[in-house]
N, C-alpha and C positions, 0 to 999 in steps of 0.2 A: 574684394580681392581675397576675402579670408575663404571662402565659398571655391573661388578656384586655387588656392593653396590647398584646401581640401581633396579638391580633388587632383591636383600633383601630387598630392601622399598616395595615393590611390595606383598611382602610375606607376611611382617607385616600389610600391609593396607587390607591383608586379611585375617588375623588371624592365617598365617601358621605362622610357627619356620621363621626368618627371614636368610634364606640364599639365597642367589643370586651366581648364577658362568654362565660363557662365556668361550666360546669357541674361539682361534684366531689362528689363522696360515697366514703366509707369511704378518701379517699387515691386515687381512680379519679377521671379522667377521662372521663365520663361523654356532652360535648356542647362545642362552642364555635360562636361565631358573632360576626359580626361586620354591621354596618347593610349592607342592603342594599334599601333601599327604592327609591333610584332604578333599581338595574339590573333589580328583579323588576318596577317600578312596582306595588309591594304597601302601603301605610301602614301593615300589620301584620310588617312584615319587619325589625324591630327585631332587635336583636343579640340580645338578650333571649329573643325569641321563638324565634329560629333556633336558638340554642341548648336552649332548652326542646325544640323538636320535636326534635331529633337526640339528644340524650340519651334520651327516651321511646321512640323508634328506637331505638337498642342496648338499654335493657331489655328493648323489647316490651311496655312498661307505660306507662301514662299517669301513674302514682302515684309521684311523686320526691321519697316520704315521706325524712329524711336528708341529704338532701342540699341545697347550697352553692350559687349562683348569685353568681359574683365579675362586675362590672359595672362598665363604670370611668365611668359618669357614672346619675345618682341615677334611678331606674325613672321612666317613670311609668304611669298609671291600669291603661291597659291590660296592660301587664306583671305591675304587679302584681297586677291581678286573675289572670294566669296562672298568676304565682307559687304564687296560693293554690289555684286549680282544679286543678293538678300537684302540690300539698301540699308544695314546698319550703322547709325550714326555716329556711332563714337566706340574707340578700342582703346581700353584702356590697358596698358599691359605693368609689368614688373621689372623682370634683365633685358637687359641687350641681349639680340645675336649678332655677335659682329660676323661670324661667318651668311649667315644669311638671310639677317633680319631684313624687311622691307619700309621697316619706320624708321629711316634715320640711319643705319649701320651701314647697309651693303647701299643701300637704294631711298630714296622716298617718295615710295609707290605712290601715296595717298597725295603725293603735290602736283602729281604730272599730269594730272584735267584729264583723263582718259575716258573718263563718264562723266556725267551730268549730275552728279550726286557727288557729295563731299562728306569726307567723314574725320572728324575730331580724333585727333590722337593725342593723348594723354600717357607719359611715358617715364619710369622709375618707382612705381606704387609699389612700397612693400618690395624694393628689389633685394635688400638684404636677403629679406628669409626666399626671397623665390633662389635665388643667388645658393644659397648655402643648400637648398634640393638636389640641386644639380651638381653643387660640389661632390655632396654625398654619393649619388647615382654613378658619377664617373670614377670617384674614389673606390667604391666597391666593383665597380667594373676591372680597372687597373689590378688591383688585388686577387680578381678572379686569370688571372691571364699573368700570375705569377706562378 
């Protein structure tokens, strides 16, 4: 999780939403990413996702049977529909989104048997410090719009 806290710094130091997620399998490093939807202006350009595509890149696979997906704020729809179309076993994430997480907050995507594939969620890792990125992010936002 410290690996994608990293890279939420990354996000904030450039004016996205601050999330960061990494991708690990077998103890490898596999993908990381962090938001960047306003600089691609892409709405699929979620940390999540970036990561997803760059880890499938160094396999040469689309199938990220085993592997990890650390995320420092709670997926949602989209994501996690990738999560499972990549076959990654296990999302571990940070904060809540109550507006639109899909672990637990809005929905729980990952219970509704909709594949054939099950994926572990594991949820509140390190939520303080993910928690206090996003404080900052929107507190300098608010400030700019004074």
């Amino acid at each position: 999780m410290d690996q994608a806290l990293a890279e939420a710094q990354k996000a904030l130091r450039a004016g996205e939403v601050p999330v960061g997620a990494v991708v690990v399998r077998d103890d490898s490093l596999l993908g990381t990413g962090h938001n960047e939807v306003e600089k691609r202006g892409d709405a699929t350009a979620h940390a999540e996702m970036l990561a997803i595509r760059r880890a499938c890149s160094v396999l040469g696979d689309w199938r990220l049977n085993g592997a990890t997906i650390y995320v420092t704020l709670e997926p949602c729809h989209m994501c996690m529909g990738a999560f499972y179309l990549s076959r990654v076993s296990r999302v571990v994430y940070g904060a809540a989104q109550p507006r639109s997480g899909a672990c637990g907050s809005v929905d729980d995507f990952h219970r509704l048997n909709l594949f054939n594939h099950e994926i572990e969620v594991v949820a509140g890792v390190k939520k303080e410090k993910c928690l206090l990125l996003l404080r900052e992010f929107f507190h300098n936002l608010r400030e700019k719009g004074k």
